[in-house]
C-alpha positions in Angstrom: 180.1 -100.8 -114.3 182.8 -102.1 -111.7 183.1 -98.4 -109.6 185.3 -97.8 -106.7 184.1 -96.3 -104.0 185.2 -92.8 -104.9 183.2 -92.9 -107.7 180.3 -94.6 -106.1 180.2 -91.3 -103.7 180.0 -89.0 -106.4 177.2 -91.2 -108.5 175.2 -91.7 -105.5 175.7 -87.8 -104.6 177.8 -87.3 -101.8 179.9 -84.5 -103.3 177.5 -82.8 -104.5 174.5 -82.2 -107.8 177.3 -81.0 -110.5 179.2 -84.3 -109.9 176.0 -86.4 -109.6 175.2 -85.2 -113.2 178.9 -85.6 -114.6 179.2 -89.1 -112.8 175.4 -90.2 -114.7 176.8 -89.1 -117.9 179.9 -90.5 -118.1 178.4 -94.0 -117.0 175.8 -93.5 -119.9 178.9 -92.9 -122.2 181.0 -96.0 -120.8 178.2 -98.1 -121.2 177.6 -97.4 -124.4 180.9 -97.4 -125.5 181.2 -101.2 -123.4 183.5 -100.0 -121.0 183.5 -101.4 -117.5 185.5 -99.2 -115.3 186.8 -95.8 -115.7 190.3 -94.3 -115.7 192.0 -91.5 -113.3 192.7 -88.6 -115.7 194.6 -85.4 -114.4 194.8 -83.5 -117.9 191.5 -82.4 -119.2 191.5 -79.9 -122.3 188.2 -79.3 -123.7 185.9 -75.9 -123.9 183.5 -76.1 -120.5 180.8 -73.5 -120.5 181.6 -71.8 -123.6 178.3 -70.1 -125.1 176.9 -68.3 -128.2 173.8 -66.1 -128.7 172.1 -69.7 -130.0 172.9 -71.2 -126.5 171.6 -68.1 -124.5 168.3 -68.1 -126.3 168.0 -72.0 -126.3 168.3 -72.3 -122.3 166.8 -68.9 -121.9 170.3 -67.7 -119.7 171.4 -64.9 -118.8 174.6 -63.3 -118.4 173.9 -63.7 -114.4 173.4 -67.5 -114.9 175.1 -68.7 -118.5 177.9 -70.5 -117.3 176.3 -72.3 -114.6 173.3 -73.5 -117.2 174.9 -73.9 -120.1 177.7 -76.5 -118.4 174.3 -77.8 -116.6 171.7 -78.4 -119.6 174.3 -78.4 -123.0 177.7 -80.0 -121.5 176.2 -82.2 -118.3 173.3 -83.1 -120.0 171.2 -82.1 -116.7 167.4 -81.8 -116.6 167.7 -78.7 -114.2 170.3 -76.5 -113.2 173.4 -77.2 -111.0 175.5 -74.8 -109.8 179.1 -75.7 -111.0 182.0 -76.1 -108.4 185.6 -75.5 -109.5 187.5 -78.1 -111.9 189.1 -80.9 -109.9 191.6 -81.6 -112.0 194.3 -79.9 -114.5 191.7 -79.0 -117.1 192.7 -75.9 -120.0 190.0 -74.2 -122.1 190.6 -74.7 -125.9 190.4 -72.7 -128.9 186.8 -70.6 -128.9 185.3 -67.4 -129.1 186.9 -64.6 -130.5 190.3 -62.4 -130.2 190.2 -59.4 -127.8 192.6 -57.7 -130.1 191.6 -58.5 -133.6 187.8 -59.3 -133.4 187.0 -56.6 -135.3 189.3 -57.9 -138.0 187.4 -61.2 -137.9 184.0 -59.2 -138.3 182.9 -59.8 -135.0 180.4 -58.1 -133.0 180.6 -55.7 -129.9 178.1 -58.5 -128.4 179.9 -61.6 -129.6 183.3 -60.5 -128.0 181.4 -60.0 -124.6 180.0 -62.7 -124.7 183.1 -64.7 -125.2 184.9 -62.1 -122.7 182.0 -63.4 -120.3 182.5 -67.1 -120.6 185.9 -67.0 -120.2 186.1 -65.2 -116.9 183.6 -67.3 -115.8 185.8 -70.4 -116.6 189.0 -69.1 -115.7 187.2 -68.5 -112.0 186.1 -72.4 -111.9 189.9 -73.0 -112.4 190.4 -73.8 -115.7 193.6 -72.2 -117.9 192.5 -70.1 -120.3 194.3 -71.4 -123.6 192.4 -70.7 -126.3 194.7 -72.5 -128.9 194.1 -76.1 -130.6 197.5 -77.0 -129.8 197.9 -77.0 -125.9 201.2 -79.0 -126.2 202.4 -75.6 -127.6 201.3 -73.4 -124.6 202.4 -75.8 -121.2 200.0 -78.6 -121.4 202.4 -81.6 -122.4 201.5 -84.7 -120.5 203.9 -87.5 -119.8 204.2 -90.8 -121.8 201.4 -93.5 -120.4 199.3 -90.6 -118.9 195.6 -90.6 -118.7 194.0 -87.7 -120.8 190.8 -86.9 -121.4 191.1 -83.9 -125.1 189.2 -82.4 -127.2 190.6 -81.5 -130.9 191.7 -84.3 -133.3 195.1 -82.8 -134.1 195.8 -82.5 -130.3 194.9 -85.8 -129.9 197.4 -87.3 -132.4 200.1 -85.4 -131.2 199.2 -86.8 -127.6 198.9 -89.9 -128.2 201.3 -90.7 -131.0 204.5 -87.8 -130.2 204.6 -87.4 -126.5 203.1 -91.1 -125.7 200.5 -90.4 -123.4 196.9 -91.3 -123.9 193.4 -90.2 -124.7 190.5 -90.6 -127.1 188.9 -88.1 -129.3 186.9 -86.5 -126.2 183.5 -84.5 -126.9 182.5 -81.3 -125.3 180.0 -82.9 -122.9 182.8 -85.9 -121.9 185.7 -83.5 -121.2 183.7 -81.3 -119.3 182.6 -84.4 -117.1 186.0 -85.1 -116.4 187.4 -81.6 -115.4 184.5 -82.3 -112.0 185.2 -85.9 -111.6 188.9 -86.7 -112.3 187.1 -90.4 -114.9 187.1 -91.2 -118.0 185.7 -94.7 -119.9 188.9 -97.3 -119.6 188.5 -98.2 -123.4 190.4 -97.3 -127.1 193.4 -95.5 -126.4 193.8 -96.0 -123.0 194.3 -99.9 -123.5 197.4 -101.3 -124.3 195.9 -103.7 -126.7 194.2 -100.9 -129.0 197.3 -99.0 -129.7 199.1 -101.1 -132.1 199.6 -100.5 -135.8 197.2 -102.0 -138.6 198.5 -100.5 -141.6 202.4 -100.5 -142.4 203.0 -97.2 -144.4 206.1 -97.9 -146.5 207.4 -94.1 -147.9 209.4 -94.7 -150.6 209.6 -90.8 -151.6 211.9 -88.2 -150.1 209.5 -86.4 -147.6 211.5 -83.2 -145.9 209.5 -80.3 -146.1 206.3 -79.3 -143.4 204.4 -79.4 -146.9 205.7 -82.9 -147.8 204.4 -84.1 -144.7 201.5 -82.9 -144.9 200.7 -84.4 -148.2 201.7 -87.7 -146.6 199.4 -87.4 -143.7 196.8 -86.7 -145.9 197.0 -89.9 -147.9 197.5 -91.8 -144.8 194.4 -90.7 -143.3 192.3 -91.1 -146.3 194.0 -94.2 -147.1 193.6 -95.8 -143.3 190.7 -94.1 -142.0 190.6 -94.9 -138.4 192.9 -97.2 -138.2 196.6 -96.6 -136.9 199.7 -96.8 -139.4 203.2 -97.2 -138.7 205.8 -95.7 -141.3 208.9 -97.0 -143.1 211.0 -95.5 -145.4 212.9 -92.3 -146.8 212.0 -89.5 -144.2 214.5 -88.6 -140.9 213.1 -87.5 -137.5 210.6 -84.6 -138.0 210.8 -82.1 -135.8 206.9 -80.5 -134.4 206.2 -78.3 -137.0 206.3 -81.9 -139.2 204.6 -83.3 -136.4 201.9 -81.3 -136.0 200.9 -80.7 -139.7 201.2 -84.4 -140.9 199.1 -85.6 -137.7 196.4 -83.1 -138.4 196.2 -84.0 -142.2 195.4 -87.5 -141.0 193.2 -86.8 -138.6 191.0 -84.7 -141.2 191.3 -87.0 -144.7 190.8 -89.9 -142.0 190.8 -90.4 -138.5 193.9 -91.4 -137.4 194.4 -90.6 -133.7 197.4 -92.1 -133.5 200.7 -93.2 -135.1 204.1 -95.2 -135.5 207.7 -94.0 -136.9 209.9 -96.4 -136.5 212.8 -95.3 -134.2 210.8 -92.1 -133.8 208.1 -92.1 -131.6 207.7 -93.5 -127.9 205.9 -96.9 -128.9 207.6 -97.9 -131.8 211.1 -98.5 -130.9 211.2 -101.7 -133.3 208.7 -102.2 -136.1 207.9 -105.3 -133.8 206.9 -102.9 -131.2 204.8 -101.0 -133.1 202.7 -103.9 -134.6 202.7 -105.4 -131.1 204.3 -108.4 -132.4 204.2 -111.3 -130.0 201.7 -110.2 -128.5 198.3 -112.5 -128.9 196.0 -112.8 -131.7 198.0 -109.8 -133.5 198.0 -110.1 -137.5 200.7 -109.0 -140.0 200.1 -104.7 -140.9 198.6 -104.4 -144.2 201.7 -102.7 -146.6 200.8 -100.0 -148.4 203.1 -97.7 -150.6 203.5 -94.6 -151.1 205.5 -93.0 -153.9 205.9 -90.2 -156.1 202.7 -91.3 -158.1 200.7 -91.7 -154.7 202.1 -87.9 -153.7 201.4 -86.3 -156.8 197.8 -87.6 -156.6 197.5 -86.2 -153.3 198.8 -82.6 -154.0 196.4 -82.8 -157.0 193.4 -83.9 -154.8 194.3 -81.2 -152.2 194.2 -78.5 -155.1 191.4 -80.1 -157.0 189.0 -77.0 -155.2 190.7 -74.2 -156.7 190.8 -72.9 -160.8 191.1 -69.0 -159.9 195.0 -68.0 -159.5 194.0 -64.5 -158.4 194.4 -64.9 -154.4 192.3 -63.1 -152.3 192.6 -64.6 -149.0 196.1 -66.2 -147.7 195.4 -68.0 -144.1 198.6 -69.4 -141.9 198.6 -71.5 -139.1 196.4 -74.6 -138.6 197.0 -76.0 -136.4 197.9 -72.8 -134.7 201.2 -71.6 -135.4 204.5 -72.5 -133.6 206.6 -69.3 -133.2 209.6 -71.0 -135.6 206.9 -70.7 -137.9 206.0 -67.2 -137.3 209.7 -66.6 -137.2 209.8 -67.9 -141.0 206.7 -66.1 -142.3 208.9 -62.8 -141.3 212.1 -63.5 -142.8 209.5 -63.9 -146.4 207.3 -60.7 -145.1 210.1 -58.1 -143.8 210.7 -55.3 -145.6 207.6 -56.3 -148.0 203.9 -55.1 -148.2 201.3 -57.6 -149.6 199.2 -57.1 -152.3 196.6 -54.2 -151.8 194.1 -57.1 -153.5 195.0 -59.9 -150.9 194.3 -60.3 -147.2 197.0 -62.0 -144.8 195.7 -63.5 -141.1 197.8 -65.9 -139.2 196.5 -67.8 -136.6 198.4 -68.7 -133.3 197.9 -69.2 -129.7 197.7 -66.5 -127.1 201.1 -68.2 -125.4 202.9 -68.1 -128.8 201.6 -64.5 -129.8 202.9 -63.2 -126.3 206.8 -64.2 -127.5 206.3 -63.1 -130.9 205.2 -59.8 -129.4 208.2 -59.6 -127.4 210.7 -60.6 -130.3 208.8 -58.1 -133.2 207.2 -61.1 -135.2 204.0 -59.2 -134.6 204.9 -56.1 -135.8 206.9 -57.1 -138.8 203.4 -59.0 -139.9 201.5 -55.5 -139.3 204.0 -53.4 -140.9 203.8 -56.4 -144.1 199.6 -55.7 -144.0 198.9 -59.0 -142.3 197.5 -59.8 -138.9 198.5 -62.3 -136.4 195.2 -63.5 -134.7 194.5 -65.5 -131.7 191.9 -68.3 -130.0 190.4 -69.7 -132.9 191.0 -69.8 -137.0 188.6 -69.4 -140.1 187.3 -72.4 -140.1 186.5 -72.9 -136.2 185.0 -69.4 -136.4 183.5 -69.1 -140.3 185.7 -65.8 -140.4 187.2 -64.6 -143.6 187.9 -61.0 -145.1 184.7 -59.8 -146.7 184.7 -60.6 -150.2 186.9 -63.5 -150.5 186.5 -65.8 -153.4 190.3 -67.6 -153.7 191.8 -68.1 -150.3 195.5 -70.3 -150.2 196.7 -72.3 -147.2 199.7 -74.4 -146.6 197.3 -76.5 -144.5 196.2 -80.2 -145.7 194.1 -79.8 -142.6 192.6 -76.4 -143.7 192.6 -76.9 -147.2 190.0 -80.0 -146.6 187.8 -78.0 -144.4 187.5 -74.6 -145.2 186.2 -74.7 -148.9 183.1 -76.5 -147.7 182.4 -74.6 -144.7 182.6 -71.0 -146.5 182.1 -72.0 -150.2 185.5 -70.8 -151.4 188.1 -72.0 -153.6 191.8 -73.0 -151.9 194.9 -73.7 -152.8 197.6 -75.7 -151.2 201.3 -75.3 -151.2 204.0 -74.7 -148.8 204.5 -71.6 -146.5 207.0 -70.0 -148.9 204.2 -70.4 -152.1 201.9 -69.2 -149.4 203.3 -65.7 -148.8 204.4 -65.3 -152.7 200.5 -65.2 -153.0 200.1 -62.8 -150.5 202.7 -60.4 -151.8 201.9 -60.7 -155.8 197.6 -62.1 -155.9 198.6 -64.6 -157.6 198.6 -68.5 -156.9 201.8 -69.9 -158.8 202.6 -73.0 -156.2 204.8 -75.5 -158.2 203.5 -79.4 -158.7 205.9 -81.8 -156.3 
């Protein structure tokens, strides 16, 4: 490892155990990875110090001590116990725990919600924003193009990298919370130049307009790329972040595409030319690839290939969490309406958004309707449904891929407006692109 002398400090010890521990493990991770050097990052999102009941037990901690050794023994890695100093750079906590307003909604417990209560005072006092949303970009984190991150949360990390230019790799829990005490991250993927050009040359060559018809396409870009990075032709205009967000985290989950092209679109893609990196040494032609109406109606059917049971149960909103222009929409459908005594309506959004839907009667309108509109984490990042629920529908490609296999239900996917149809009738009657 080629270390300035900043970094050499903190390794040797000189500022101290917590960044002794931090500095060890990111130069185990670097090496690893082959990285030489490290990277300045001054955006750190991640979830330092977060704990459960399983933690606690594990590192026999008590409320006294639980930050301080669970970011020690789980996050650092540590053999013994350090006490934490304050972050030393901009670092946010991500979505976790449990809503203060709503947990008993989600079937929490007393203890589970003091807990998270616990660890989040605990990180907020080290410095760290208290988010609680997998879409910071949505709540005042949005980095500058060509900036140094170091995030957690794949659809975060699309967005960053491929919307808003700036750059980072799929970060872990134990690598973010590094950063937030040293200010380095490893100097490889993303954060090259040479590593952020396209493979894969996505020609659409179907209208794609809706958030739903995104969606579909970011699913069969992921699953069709993988890891890889695409850069798309073809019939779609600018997409504005709802489109964004929903076709970036459909990649991400059917693949793992951390990053993307539109031509004419997004920061690094100017050209096609740009985007492919042509000119630039040792760079190959994109592999085309088309997709069509055949290629989206295979998709739709693959995303609704878990579901047989049109009576709805469960109808879950916002992954990633909800932008309030989509709140806004989900209350023009809801006003005046009550859902179906046999169906269950939660929305999911951060605490940022929830605040100005508050303010402007989003929230209330969802309340009077029957629904719920639920912060800090979703059904699938906290294995929370409504008791009983067999059928759940989601106008999530994202979701739709997770959440059957993590709580062994069936889903349906379709568009917001199908979405809340369901909720107000029971019934699943989404229509086939």
């Amino acid at each position: 490892m080629k270390l300035t002398d900043s970094e050499r400090a903190m390794l040797d010890g000189h500022e101290g155990k917590a960044k002794r521990k931090a500095m060890e493990l990111l130069v185990r991770y670097a090496q690893a990875l082959g990285a030489d050097r490290f990277v300045d990052t001054h955006n750190v999102a991640g979830v330092p110090g977060s704990y459960s009941p399983l933690l606690l037990n594990y590192y026999n901690a008590t409320a006294e001590n639980a930050y301080d050794v669970i970011y020690s023994r789980f996050d650092l890695d540590s053999d013994e116990v350090v006490e934490v100093p304050r972050v030393t750079v901009s670092s946010c906590h991500l979505q976790g725990g449990v809503d203060p307003e709503n947990w008993q909604t989600l079937g929490a417990k007393p203890e589970a919600l003091q807990m998270s209560q616990e660890s989040e005072a605990a990180a907020a006092s080290h410095g760290i924003r208290i988010l609680k949303t997998c879409t910071p970009y949505l709540a005042g984190n949005v980095p500058v193009k060509g900036e140094h991150c170091a995030w957690m949360e794949s659809s975060a990390v699309v967005y960053c990298n491929s919307v808003l230019g700036a750059r980072t790799n799929t970060e872990g829990r134990e690598s973010t919370s590094a950063a937030m005490l040293t200010g380095k991250i490893p100097d490889w993927g993303f954060h090259r130049d040479e590593n952020r050009f396209a493979s894969h040359h996505i020609s659409v060559e179907v209208d794609v307009e809706s958030v739903m018809d995104w969606g579909m396409l970011g699913y069969f870009v992921g699953a069709t790329v993988q890891e890889r990075i695409p850069v798309l032709t073809g019939r779609f205009n600018r997409p504005d972040l709802v489109r964004h967000k929903h076709f970036g985290a459909a990649a991400a989950s059917s693949g793992g595409v951390e990053m993307y092209h539109l031509v004419g679109i997004t920061p690094e893609a100017g050209t096609f030319e740009m985007a492919v990196g042509q000119g630039v040494s040792n760079r190959c032609q994109p592999q085309v690839i088309t997709y069509g109406k055949p290629e989206q109606q295979r998709t739709y059917d693959e995303l609704n290939s878990k579901a047989s049971d049109r009576n709805v149960d469960y109808v879950m909103l916002g992954c990633p969490h909800a932008a309030l222009e989509q709140i806004e929409k989900i209350c023009r459908f809801l006003e005046g309406k009550r859902i179906s005594t046999h169906c269950n309506l939660w929305i999911f959004t951060s605490r940022a958004v929830r605040t100005v839907a508050d303010s402007k009667g989003y929230t209330r309108i969802i309340r009077d309707a029957g629904g719920a509109l639920i912060t800090d984490t979703c059904s699938a990042i906290g294995q929370a449904i409504p008791p009983g629920t067999r059928v759940a529908t989601l106008d999530s490609a994202k979701q739709t891929h997770y959440l059957p296999a993590i709580m062994g239900i069936q889903a349906w996917f379709g568009s917001t407006r199908d979405c809340i149809d369901a909720a107000l009738t029971g019934r699943w009657n989404g229509a086939r692109p």
